[in-house]
N, C-alpha and C positions, 0 to 999 in steps of 0.2 A: 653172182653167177658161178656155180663149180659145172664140171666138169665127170664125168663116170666114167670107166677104165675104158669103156667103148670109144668114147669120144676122145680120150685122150691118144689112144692108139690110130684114131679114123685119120687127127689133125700131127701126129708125128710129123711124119713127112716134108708135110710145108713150113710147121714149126724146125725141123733138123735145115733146113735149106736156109731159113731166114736167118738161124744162128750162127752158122757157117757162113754169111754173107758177111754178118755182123763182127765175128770174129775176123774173116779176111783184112776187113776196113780200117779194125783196129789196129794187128798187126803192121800191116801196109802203112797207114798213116805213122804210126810211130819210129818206122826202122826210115821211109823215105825222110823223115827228119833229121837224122844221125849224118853229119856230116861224114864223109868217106874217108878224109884223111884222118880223122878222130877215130875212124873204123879202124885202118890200117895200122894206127898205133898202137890201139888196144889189143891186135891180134899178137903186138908183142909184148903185151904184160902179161907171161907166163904165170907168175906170182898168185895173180887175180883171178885169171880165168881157171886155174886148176884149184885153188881153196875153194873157189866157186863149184866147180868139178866134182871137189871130192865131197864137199854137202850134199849135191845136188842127188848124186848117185850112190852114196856110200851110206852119209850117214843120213839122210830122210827117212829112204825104204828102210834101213835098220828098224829105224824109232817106230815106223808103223807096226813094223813086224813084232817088238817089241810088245810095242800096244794091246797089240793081236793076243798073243800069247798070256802075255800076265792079264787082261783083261777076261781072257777066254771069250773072245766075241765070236758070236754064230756066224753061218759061212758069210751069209749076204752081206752082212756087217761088213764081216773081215775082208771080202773077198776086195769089195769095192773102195775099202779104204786101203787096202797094199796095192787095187790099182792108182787112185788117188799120189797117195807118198810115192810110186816108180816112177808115175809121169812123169814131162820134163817141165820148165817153168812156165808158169800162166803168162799168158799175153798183155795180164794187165799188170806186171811188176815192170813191162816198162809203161805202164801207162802211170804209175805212182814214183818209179824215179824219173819221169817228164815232167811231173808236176810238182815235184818238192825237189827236183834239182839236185837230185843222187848224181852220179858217171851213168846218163845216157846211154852215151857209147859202149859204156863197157856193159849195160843190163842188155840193150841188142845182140850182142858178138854174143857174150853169154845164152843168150835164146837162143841165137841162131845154131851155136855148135851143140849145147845141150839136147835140142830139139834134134840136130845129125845123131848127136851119138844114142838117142833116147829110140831111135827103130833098133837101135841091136840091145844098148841096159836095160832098158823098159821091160820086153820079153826076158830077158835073164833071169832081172830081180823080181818079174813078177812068177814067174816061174821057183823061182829058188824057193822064195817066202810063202809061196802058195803052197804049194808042195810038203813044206816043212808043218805049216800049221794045219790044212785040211786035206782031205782025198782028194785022187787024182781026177777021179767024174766032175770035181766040182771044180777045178781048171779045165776038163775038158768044154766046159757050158759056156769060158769066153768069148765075144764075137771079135775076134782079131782084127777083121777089115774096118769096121766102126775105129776104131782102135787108127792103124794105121790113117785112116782117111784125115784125122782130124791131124795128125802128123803131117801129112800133106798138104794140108789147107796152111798152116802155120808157114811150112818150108818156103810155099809158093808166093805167098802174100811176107815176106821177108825178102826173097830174092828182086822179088818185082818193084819194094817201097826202097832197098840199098840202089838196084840198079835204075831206079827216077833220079835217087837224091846224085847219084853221078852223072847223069846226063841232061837232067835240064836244069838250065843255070837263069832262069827267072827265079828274080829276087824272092817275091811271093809265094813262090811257091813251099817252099820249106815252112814257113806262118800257114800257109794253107791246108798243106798236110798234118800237123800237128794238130789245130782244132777236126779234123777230119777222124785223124785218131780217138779226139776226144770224147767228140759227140758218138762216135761209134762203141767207145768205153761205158757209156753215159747210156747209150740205148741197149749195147747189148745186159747191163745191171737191172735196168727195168723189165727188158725181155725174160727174164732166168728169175727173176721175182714173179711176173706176171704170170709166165707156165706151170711154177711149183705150187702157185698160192690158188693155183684154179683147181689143183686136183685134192679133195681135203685129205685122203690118205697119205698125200706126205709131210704132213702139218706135224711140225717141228714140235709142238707143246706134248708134253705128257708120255714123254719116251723113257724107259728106265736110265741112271744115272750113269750108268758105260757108255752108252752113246756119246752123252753130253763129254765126259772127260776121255773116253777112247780118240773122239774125233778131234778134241783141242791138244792132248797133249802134244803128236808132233809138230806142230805149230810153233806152241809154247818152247819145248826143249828144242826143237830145233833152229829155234831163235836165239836162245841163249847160245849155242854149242858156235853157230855163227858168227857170232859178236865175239866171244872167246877167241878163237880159229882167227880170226883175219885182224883182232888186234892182236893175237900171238906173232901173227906173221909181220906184224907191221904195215898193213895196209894203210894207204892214205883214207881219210876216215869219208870223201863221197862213196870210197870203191868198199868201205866197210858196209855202208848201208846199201850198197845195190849189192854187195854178194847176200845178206841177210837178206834183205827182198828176194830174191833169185831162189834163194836156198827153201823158203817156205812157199812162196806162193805160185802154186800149180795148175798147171792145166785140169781143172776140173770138167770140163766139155768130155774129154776123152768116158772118163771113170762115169758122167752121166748118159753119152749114148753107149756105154756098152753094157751098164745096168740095164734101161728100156730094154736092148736085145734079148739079154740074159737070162732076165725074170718077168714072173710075170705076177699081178695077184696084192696080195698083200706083201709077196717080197720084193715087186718093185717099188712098193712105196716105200719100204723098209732100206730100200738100195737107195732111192732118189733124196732120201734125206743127206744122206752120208758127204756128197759133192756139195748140196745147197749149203748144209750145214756148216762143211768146214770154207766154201767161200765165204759166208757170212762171218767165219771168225777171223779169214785169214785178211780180206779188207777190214773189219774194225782194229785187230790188232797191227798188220802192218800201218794202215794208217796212221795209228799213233805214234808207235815205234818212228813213223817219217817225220809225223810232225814236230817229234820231240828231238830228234836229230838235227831239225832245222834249226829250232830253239838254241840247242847246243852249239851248232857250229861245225857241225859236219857235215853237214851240204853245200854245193856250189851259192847259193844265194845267201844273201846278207842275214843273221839272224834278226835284226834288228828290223829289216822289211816290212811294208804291210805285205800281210798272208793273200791276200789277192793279187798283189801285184807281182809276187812268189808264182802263184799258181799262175798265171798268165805269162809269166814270161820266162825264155831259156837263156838260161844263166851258162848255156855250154862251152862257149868259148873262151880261153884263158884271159887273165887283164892283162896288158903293155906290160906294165907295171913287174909283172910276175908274181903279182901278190893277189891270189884270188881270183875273180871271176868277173867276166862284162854280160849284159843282156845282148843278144842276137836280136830281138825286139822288145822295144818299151812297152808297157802297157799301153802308150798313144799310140802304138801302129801299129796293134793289130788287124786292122781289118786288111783284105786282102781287095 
């Protein structure tokens, strides 16, 4: 079954509402996991949160901008990949340091303040970098409120899943929320495949080769610059792989509805690649990047693990011992 520009415009609406459900749930379930005191600590690891910081805001958008430029990508391209890299971090980089056992803690604090500071850098850098590569008309065609909203949607379903996880104290609950997160991880992946693959003008095959390596490189470099950067600082190596997750992986929601407003035609399908595209690279490559980190030894979970009982279970809490890490729950007790 596809889908014709008509119908895809008719079904926005209830499709933009179901994803913003989906996004909320994931959010929410993920941060009401995050124990509070583990919150409170993290908000004093200056160290972390600002290498995270200055990826996040500094050098991303640079590398887009970059991209931009020595690519020479036309505006729609360009436009939607400097919003893309301004964004703040995607909601599923804490859904990938919950499930291979990165600092938790610190990829939440990380969103949450990112996500504050990204209603005033967001506008700045996407303003600077716009500016600098294309004319002002074609900054003026952004839909800012799409933009802000999905900012909102993040803020509110973050405040909402910190302030459950400090006020109700059933055991369960924390196990509860967590697969809550997940399946909502897990459905909004299918949902964002499902929308893209109905409409056949955004079909990724057969696109000139700037696309392909415009939309991967800051990915790419930006992974590396992060792994450099936080082992130059000396970061403890969970908090190295949640700041590289944090630093790459974007809210791509925002840079998708504000394409749909933006354009229309053949340059929205031109635009709606840009977001699918680089989530599809930024989950394969972080993926690995996680799983190979586990391997190594830098994540809270035992390299040594089976990879299921990894994924299932949170390793966040420190061990007696001081050496390493304990499960919150075993793989036998999950159920709620």
């Amino acid at each position: 079954m596809t889908w014709n520009e008509t119908d895809l415009e008719d079904y926005m609406s209830p499709l933009e509402a179901l994803g913003n459900v989906l996004l909320f749930l994931l959010v929410f379930g993920m941060s009401a996991t995050v124990s509070t005191d583990n919150m409170r600590s993290q908000l004093q690891n200056t160290k972390a949160i600002l290498t995270g910081l200055l990826l996040q805001f500094l050098v991303l958008p640079f590398l887009g901008f970059a991209t931009v430029k020595i690519l020479r990508l036309d505006d729609t391209m360009g436009i939607t990949l400097l919003v893309v890299t301004s964004s703040p971090g995607g909601s599923y980089s804490n859904w990938w340091c919950s499930m291979f056992n990165a600092d938790l803690a610190l990829s939440v604090t990380m969103t949450t303040i990112s996500t504050l500071l990204s209603i005033v850098m967001l506008p700045i850098n996407l303003l600077l970098y716009a500016n600098q590569a294309y004319e002002a008309d074609v900054v003026a065609a952004l839909d800012w409120e799409a933009l802000f909203l999905s900012l909102f949607i993040v803020i509110s379903a973050i405040g909402l899943g910190l302030a459950s996880a400090a006020s109700i104290t059933w055991p369960p609950f924390q196990k509860f929320a967590n697969k809550l997160g997940n399946l909502a991880g897990l459905a909004l992946v299918v949902f964002s495949f499902t929308v893209c693959s109905s409409d056949t003008e955004s079909d990724l095959i057969g696109r000139d080769w700037e696309f392909y390596v415009g939309v991967a490189a800051p990915i790419v470099f930006g992974l590396i610059v992060s792994i450099v950067l936080s082992s130059y600082f000396n970061l403890q190596k969970p908090e190295r792989v949640t700041v590289a997750v944090e630093c790459c992986y974007q809210n791509t929601g925002i840079a998708t509805s504000i394409a749909i407003t933006a354009f229309s035609g053949p340059e929205l399908a031109e635009a709606l690649g840009v977001p699918l595209y680089y989530g599809i690279l930024e989950a394969v490559i972080l993926g690995v990047y996680c799983l190979v980190s586990w391997k190594l030894g830098w994540t809270k979970a035992p390299a040594d693990e089976n990879i299921c009982v990894v994924i299932s279970t949170n390793y966040e809490e420190p061990s007696k011992t001081g050496e390493g890490y304990e499960p919150i729950a075993s793989s036998s007790d999950q159920t709620v």
